[in-house]
LOVOTI-687596 format. One record per residue (C-alpha): x, y, z; residue in one letter. Coordinates in steps of 0.2 Angstrom, whole numbers, plus 2048, in hexadecimal, padded with zeros to 3 digits. Each point is the difference from the previous one (the first is absolute). Layout:
XYZA...
***
This chain:
1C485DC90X8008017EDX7F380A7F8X7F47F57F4X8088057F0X8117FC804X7FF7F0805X80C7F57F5X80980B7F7X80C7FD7F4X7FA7EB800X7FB7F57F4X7F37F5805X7FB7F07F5X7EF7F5803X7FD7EF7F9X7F27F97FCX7ED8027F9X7F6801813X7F580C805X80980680EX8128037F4X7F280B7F4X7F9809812X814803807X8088057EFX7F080D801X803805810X8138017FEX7FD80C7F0X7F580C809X80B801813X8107FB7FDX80E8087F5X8077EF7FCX8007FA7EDX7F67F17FEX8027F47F6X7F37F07FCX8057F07F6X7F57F17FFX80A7F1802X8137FA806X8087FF7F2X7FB8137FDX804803812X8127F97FBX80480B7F4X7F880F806X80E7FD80FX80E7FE7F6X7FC80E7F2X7FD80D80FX803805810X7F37FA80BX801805813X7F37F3805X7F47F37FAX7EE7FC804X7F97F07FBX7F07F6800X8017EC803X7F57FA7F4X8088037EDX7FC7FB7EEX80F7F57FDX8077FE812X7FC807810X80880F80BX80A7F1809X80A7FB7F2X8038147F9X808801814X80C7F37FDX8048067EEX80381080AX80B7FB80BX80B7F87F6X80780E7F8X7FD80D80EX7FF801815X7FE812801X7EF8037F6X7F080180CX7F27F47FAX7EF7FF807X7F67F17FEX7EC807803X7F37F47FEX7EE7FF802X8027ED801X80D7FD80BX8047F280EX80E7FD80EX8097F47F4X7FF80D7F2X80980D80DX80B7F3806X8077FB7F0X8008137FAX80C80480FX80C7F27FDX8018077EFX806810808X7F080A7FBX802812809X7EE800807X7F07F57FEX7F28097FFX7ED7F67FFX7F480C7F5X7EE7FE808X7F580F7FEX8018117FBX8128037FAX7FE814807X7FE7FC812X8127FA800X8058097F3X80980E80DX8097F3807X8057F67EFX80880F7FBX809801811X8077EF800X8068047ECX808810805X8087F780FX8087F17F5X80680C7F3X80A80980AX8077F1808X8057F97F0X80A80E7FDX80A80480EX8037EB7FFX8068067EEX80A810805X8097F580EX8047F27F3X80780F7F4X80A80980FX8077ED805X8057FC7EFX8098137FDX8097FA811X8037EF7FAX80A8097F0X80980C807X8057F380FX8077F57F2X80A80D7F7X80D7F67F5X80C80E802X7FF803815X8027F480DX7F280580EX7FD7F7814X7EE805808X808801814X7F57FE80FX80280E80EX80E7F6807X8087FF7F1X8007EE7FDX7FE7FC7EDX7EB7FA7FCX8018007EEX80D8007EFX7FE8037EDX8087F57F4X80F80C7FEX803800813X8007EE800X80A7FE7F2X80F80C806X8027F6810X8057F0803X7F57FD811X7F07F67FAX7F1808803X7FA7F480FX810808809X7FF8107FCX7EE804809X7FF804810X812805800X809810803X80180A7F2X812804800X8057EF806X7FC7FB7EDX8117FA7F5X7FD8117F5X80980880FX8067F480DX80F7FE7FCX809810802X7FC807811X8008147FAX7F27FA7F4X7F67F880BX80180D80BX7FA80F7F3X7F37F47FBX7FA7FF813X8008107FFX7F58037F3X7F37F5806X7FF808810X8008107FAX7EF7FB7F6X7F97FA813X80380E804X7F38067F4X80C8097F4X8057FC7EFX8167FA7FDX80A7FB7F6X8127FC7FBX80C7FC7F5X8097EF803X80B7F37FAX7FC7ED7FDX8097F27FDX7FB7EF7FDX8077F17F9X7F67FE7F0X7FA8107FCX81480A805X800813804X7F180C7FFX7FA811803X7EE802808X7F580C805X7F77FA80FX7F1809806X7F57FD80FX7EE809800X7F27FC80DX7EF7FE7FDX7F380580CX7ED7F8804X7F180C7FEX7FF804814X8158087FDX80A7F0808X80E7F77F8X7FA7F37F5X80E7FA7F8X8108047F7X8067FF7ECX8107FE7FEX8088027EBX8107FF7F8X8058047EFX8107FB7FBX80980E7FBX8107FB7FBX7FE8057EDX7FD810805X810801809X80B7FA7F3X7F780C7F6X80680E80AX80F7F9802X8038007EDX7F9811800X80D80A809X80D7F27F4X7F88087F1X804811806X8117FE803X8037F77F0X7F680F7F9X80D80C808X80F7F67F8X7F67FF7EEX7FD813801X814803804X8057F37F2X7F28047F2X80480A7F0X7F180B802X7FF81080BX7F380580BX7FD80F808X7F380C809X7FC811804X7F680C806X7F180A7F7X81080D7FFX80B7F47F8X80B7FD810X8087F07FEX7F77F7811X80A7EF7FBX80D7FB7F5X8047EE7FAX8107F9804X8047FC7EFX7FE8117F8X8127FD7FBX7FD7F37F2X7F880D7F6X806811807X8107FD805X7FB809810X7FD7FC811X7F180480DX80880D806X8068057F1X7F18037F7X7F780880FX80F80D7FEX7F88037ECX7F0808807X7F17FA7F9X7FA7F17F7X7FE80D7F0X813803802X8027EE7FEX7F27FA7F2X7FB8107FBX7F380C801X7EB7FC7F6X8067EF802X7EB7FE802X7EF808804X7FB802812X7EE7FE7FBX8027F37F4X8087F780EX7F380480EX7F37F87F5X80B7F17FCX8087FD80EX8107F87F7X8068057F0X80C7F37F8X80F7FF7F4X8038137FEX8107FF7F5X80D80F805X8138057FCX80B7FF812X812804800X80A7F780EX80F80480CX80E8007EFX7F58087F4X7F97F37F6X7ED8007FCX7F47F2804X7F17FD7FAX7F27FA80DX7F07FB801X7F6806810X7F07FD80AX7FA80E80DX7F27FA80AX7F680980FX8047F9812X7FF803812X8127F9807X80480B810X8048107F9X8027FA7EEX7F28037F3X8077FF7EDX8097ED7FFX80B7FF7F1X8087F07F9X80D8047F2X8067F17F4X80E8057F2X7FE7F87F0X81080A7F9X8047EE7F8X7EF7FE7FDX7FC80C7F7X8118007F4X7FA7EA7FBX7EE8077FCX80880C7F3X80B7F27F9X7F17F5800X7F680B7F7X80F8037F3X7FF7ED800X7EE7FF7FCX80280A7F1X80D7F47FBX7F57F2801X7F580A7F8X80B8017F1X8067ED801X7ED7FC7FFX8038067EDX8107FC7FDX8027F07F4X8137FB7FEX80E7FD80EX80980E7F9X7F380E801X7FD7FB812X8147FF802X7FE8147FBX7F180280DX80D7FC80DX80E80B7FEX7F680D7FBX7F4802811X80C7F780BX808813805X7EF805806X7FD7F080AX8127FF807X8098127FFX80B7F87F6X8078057EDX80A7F07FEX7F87F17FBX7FF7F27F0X7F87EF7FFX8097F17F8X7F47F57F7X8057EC7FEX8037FA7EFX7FD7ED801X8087FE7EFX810809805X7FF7FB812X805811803X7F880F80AX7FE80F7F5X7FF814804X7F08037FAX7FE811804X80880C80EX800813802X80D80D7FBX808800812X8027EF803X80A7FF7EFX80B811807X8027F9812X8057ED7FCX8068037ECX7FA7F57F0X7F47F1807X8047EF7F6X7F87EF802X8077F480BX7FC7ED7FFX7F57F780EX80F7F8808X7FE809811X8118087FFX7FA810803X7F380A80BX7F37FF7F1X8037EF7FCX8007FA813X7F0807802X7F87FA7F2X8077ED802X7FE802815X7EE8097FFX80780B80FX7FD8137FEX813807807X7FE811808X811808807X803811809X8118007F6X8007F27F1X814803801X8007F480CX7FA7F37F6X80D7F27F9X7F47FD7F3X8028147F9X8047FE7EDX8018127FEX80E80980BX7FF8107F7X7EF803805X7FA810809X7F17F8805X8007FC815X7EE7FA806X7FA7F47F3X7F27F3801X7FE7F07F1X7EF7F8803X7FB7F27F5X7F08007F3X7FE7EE802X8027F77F2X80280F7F4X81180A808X80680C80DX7FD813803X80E808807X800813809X80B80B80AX806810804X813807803X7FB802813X8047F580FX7F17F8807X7F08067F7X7F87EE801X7F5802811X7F37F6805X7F380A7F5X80B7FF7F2X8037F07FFX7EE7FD802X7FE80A7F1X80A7F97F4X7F87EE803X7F18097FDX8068067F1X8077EF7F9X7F17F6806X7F580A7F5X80C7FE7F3X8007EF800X7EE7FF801X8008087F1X80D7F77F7X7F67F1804X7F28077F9X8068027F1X80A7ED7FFX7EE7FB805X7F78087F3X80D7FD7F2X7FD7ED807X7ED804801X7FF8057EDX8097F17FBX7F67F5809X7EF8087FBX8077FD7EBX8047F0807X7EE7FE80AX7F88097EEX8097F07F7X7F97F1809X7F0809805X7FE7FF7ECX8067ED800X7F47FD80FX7F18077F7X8057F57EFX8027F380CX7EF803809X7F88007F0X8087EF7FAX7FC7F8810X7EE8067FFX7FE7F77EEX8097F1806X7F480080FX7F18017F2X8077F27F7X8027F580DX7EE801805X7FC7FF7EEX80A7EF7FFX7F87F880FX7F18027F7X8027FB7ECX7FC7EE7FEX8077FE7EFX8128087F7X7F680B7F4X7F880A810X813801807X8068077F2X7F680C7FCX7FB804810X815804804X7FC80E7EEX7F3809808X807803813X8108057F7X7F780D7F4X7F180680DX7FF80F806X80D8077F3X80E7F6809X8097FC7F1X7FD8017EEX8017EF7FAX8027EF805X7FE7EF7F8X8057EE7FFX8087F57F5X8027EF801X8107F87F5X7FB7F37F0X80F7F67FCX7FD7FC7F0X8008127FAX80C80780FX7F680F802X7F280680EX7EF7FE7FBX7F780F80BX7F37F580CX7FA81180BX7FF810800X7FB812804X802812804X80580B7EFX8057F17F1X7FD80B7F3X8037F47F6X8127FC807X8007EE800X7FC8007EEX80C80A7FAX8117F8803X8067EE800X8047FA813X80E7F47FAX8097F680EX8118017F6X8018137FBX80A80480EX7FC8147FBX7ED7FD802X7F180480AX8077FD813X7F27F3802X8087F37F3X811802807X7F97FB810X7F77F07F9X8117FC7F7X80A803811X7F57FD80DX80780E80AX7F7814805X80380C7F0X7FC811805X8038117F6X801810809X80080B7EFX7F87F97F2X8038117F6X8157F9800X8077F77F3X7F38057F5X8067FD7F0X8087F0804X7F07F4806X7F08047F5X7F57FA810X802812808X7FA8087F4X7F27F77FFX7FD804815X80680F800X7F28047F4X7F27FC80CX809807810X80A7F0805X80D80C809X8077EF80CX7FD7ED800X8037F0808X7FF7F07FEX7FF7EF80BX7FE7EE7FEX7F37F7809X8087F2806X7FF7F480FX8097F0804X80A8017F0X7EE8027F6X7FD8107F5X7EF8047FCX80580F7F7X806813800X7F7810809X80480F7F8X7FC812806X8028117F8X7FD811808X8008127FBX80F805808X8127FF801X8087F480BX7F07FC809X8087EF807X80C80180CX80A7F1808X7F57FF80CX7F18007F2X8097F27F7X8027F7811X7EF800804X7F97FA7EBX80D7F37FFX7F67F8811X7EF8037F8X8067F77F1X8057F180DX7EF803808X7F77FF7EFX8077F07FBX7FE7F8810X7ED807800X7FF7F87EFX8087F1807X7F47FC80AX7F38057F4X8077F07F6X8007F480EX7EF803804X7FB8007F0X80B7EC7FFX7F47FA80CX7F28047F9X8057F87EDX7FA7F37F9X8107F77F7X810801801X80E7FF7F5X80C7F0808X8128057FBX80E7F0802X813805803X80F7F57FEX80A80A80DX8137FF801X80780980EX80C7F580BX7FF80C80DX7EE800804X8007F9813X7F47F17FAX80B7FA7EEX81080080BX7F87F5810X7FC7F47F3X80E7FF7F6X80A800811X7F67F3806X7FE7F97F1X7ED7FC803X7EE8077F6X7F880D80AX7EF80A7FCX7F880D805X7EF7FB80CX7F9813802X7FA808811X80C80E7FFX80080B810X80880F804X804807810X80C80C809X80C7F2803X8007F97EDX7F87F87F2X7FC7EE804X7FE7F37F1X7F87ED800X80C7F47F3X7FD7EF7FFX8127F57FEX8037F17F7X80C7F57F9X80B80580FX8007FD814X7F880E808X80D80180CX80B8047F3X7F780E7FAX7FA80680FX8157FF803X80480B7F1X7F380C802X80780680FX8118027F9X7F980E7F3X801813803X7ED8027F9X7F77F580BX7FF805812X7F57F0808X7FF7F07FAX7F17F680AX7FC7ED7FAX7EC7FF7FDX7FF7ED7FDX80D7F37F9X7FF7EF7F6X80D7F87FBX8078097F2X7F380E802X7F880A80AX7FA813803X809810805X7FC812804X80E80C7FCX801812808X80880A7F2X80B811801X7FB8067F3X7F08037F8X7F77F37F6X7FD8007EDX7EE7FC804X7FD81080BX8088097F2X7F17F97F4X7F380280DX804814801X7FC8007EDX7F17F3800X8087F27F9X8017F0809X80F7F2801X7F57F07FCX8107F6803X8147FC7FEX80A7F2801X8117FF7FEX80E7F37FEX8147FF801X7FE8047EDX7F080A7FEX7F280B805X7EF8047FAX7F580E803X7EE802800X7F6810801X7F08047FCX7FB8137FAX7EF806803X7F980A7EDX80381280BX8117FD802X80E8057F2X8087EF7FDX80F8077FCX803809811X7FE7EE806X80B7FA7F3X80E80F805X7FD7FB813X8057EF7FDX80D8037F5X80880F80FX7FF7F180DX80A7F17F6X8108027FAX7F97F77EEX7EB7FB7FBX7FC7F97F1X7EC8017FFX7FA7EE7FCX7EC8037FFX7F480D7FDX7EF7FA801X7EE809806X7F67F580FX7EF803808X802807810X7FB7F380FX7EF80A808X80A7F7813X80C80D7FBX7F780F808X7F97F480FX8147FD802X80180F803X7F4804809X8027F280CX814804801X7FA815805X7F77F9810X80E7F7805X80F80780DX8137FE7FCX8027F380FX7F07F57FBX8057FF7EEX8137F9804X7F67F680DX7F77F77F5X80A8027F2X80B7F580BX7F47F4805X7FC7FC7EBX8107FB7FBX8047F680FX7F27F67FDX7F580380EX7F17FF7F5X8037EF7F6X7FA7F0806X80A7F8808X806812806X8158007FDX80380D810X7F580080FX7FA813806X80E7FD811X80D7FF7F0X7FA80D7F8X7FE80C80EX8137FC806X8058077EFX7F980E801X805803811X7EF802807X7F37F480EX7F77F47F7X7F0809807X80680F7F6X8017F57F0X7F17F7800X7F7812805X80680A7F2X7FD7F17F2X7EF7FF807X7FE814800X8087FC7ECX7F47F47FDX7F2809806X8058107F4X8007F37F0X7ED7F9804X7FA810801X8078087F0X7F97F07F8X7EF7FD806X7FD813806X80680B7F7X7FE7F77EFX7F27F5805X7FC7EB801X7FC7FD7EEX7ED7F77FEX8007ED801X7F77FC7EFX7EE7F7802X7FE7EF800X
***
């Protein structure tokens, strides 16, 4: 019997609820019980008290706050089966238990009276279900640790019965055998297809099986083979498992395939015989003695250093005899264990002295305890010293700066590099085309005589190497057909290329001195040469291209800074609303920021032929009134030279000349080192002259001119439009009339072909495929002239608007541009032309902001002859700027739509062409036709009663 105060020890009891009985128990568990208790009012607190702790059993009353005991059970037992809960209630029925038991509660317990009486037995019942729970728990975890190792990926295990009939199968089991698991219980375990079909396997399998009835563990090695799976190895083992009262419960059979393993071992005793060959066959020697120094082995290939055999060098005596004695501390080596690379002298079987590097190492190897492994790095050693001889050449090439102090380098150190006196380099002159002695040492001049150049034909060993890139080492260079020089004493020689820059040549009045070290030298040798000579053809190139970089880096920031103005004034343009701002704006981006000194702009008078200054800034000092700028002194200021020849004037030195152009003294006086000067002209239209001056020499470069000569192109188109906009916005106009004689104007030679009147109708439109043109015909069958026009070069589409007899209306797609789009660039309009076989007439009308000579000169470049009839000045029509603004609104395909539609006659009464007409000739649907004239008309009405407003109807 447990004594009082151990009772439920090591548990955590928890109570829920708010009753007087849980207050009496959790008491009465404190005070006689070792059991931690725990109280929580509610479920949802009982919830969590379960799954934040471990709680070995619940106590619960029916009657909660939110919900009752009953439901807390279900919520229970949904997440575990294990925990004991008790359902005590003071108010309890045969339904409440019954429902309480089919909600898997561990005991019901009805709470009527004093809670001590049973409290003895309470704790009882508590203890009791506890420790139920846990061995259910420890069986589940002793199941499961089965369960894992029985389905062990890596072995195929059968649970046997004492028969040996097969009960149960992992997954591995069931997947190495092709019999299905339905067949292969209650069978005989080695009737299975793992072993039934090779007799002797079946019988050790049997064996095995009964081996384990027989209460004793087996097992085997064995062979299988199966159809999908081929040959294997396994390890079968048969161990039986007895019941608690010592019977034979069942048997547990496992086999690992082990075929891995096999091949391993099998490699294995491969490896060590391919370890024995490689220890016969390898350049290094091993061998091992006692703590004496008694050779204990001997590697069969002592020979490739020593020149001895095993038995030979067991006949020397010791290994001190052999690598010497203090080769290395005895206690240095017993508290490394291994000492590595100890470098010694040996001398082998004929007397010549190796050097080796060996490692001693601590073993235990039968009778052997010192292991010594002996590598000769003779040659080794011998390439480190000429590599280090090379280093210091390279060393000295690092500093060297022409091909000929390298050349020197060369012959000097290649003696210590390849223990050999005789040696030159031939350097190639691409001038000459000829390879040239550069420089060679004494011997070389007393072995093989006076050295010449010889040309790059590859007639001789130089030259073949040179042309062929192909270093020619020979044991005896007498041999070679390609010897120039019988009489030489020289016998191993080598010629090795310096790539583009010539040949080294070496030898030595002995036969064969080019071994494999040797020859490994002397491309060292020449590589680092070359590499050096590149070096320096790269740096010569380098420094060339660095003056050359220095040159246009200069250019780039002159160019950097022009751009930067040009960008300036280009914003500047965009904004000025009148020429004055152009102008002077263009002065002061030229001058800011100490850009240049001067700038200004003149604007040609005709009458005096000389530049009267319109703009200017930066430092004048009083400049512009001190010297005439006349357009015929061909030896004057830059900026009248380039009024008089419309062409960029630039002076790089102003200082030159001096005495021949008075001018220069004048700007050399205020610091006027280099000018220029360009027209500002557009579309065959000056508008004046930019000049700039700067305080330098030759401050303007090609590029510089460039870039000014498009500003002066820029300026005038800025002022340009500065002009036309300025044209629609003037009141009168100044109506110019031409008599125009030009018989090859495309419209004076239909007529006179045709013979026939023909006048201009307006609505010129310019697309990407052409300028089209309405003319109205008469005096002549339209037919005729539709006819002719097709006939002429300048015309490319002739389409028929309306005809009538001897009239009618046409519309023309010119090749070339149209006189009235050349007006219209410069604000002028063409109000109308006619012409006839005989003559033409021409009338333009000027707007007060535009020169009327420019027009005048435009005219006068587009006919062959004008004579101007007319000058008068008109009032401007105010429809002029409605026009316009109407026409703006309008797309290139409604205006030739409509255009179409008006000289047809689709908008007289009766109408002359229907809109089905109308629309075949312009190739579109009538839909199409009748939508864009009403889209058209639509426009019209609103610039006229919108945008300008229904003039008041006067009172009545």
């Amino acid at each position: 019997m447990v004594a009082p105060s151990h009772r439920l020890r090591s548990t955590h009891l928890l109570l829920v609820g708010e009753t007087e009985w849980v207050s009496a128990f959790t008491s009465l568990l404190d005070s006689q019980t070792d059991a931690t208790v725990s109280s929580v009012p509610d479920a949802a607190s009982a919830l969590d008290a379960v799954s934040d702790g471990a709680v070995d059993c619940l106590l619960c009353e029916q009657l909660l706050e939110a919900e009752s005991g009953l439901d807390l059970l279900h919520e229970l037992r949904e997440r575990t089966t294990t925990l004991p809960v008790f359902l005590c209630t003071s108010e309890g029925s045969e339904t409440l238990a019954s429902e309480a038991i089919s909600a898997g509660v561990t005991e019901y317990i009805p709470v009527d009276g004093d809670i001590a009486d049973r409290f003895d037995d309470l704790v009882a019942r508590i203890d009791h279900h506890i420790r139920t729970a846990r061995r259910s728990i420890t069986q589940r975890d002793r199941a499961r640790q089965f369960d894992a190792i029985f389905h062990d990926e890596r072995t195929a295990t059968w649970v046997l019965d004492t028969d040996g009939t097969v009960v149960r199968a992992n997954e591995m089991a069931r997947d190495a055998t092709e019999d299905s698991v339905a067949t292969m219980v209650d069978q005989p375990f080695w009737s299975l297809s793992w072993w039934a079909a090779d007799a002797t396997t079946r019988a050790d399998v049997e064996h095995i099986v009964e081996t384990a009835r027989g209460g004793s563990f087996a097992n085997a090695v064995i062979m299988r083979s199966t159809p999908r799976d081929g040959s294997a190895v396994v390890d079968l083992s048969a161990r039986p498992v007895f019941s608690g009262r010592g019977e034979l419960a069942s048997i547990v059979v496992e086999g690992v395939d082990i075929s891995e393993r096999v091949n391993l071992e099998r490699d294995l005793r491969r490896s060590e015989e391919l370890h024995r060959v490689t220890l016969n066959n390898m350049t290094d020697t091993v061998l091992m003695t006692d703590d004496n120094g008694e050779y204990t082995y001997v590697c069969p290939n002592a020979h490739f250093i020593f020149g001895y055999t095993d038995a030979e060098i067991r006949e020397l005596g010791t290994i001190d005899d052999l690598l010497g004695a203090s080769l290395f501390d005895r206690d240095e080596l017993a508290e490394a264990g291994v000492l590595k690379n100890i470098e010694c002298t040996a001398t082998d079987k004929q007397g010549r002295e190796h050097t080796l590097l060996v490692n001693v190492r601590e073993v235990s190897i039968q009778d052997g305890t010192m292991l010594y492994s002996c590598r000769d790095i003779t040659k080794r050693k011998q390439r480190e010293e000429a590599l280090a001889t090379l280093q210091e050449l390279a060393r000295d090439f690092l500093y060297a700066e022409t091909h000929h102090e390298i050349a020197h380098h060369v012959v000097a150190d290649a003696a210590g590099v390849l223990d050999m006196d005789a040696s030159a380099v031939y350097l190639f002159d691409a001038d000459e085309n000829e390879l040239a002695p550069t420089a060679f040492s004494d011997s070389l001049e007393r072995l093989h005589g006076t050295l010449t150049s010889v040309g790059a034909d590859g007639s001789g060993l130089v030259s073949y190497s040179f042309l062929e890139a192909e270093s020619l080492f020979f044991d005896d260079v007498h041999e070679s057909a390609l010897l120039d020089h019988p009489a030489t004493d020289l016998r191993s020689t080598a010629y090795i290329p310096l790539g583009d820059h010539g040949v080294f040549f070496c030898g030595s009045p002995t036969v064969g001195r080019f071994d494999a070290v040797t020859r490994e030298l002397a491309d060292l040798l020449a590589a680092t040469a070359e590499a050096a000579l590149d070096r320096v053809s790269r740096e010569s190139r380098l420094r060339e291209q660095d003056r050359e970089l220095q040159r246009r880096n200069s250019q780039l920031t002159a160019l950097n800074r022009i751009n930067e103005i040009i960008r300036e004034i280009d914003q500047a343009l965009v904004q000025a609303e009148t020429r004055t701002e152009i102008d002077h704006a263009v002065c002061d981006r030229l001058t800011a920021d100490d850009r240049f000194s001067f700038a200004w702009i003149g604007v040609a008078d005709s009458i005096s032929n000389t530049l009267e200054p319109r703009a200017w800034a930066g430092e004048e000092q009083g400049y512009l009134d001190s010297i005439p700028f006349s357009m015929k002194d061909a030896d004057g200021d830059p900026a009248g030279r380039t009024a008089a020849t419309r062409a960029v004037t630039m002076v790089g030195n102003v200082a030159a000349r001096l005495r021949d152009e008075p001018w220069r003294k004048e700007a050399l006086s205020r610091e006027y080192l280099s000018v220029i000067s360009v027209p500002l002209a557009y579309d065959e239209f000056t508008y004046g002259v930019l000049t700039v001056y700067a305080n330098s020499q030759d401050a303007f470069d090609e590029t510089s001119q460039a870039v000014l000569a498009e500003l002066g192109e820029t300026i005038a188109s800025a002022t340009s439009a500065i002009e036309r906009k300025n044209a629609l916005l003037t009141t009168s106009v100044t109506r110019l009339e031409f008599d125009v004689a030009d018989p090859a104007f495309v419209l004076s030679r239909l007529a006179r072909d045709v013979g026939c009147s023909i006048t201009f109708q307006g609505g010129v439109q310019q697309t990407d495929a052409g300028t089209y043109v309405f003319i109205t015909v008469e005096g002549a069958d339209v037919e005729a002239v539709e006819a002719t026009a097709n006939r002429l070069i300048a015309i490319d589409d002739v389409q028929r608007i309306s005809a009538s007899g001897p009239q009618g209306v046409l519309r023309l797609r010119l090749s070339q541009p149209f006189l009235a789009l050349e007006l219209a660039d410069h604000g002028a309009v063409l109000r109308s032309a006619s012409f006839s076989p005989e003559t033409a007439t021409v009338v333009i009308d000027v707007p007060d902001s535009v020169d009327v000579r420019h027009i005048t000169q435009l005219v006068a470049d587009s006919f062959a002859d004008i004579e101007l009839r007319s000058k008068k000045t008109v009032a401007r029509e105010d429809t002029q700027n409605l026009y316009a603004k109407f026409l703006g609104q309008l797309t290139d395909r409604q205006l030739e739509v409509i255009q179409t539609a008006y000289y047809s006659g689709f908008f007289e009464s009766p109408r002359a062409r229907t809109g089905e007409e109308i629309a075949e000739t312009l190739g579109i649907s009538p839909p199409a036709f009748y939508k864009h004239a009403r889209v058209v008309q639509r426009k019209l009405f609103t610039t006229l009663f919108e945008d300008i407003g229904v003039p008041t109807a006067p009172s009545t």
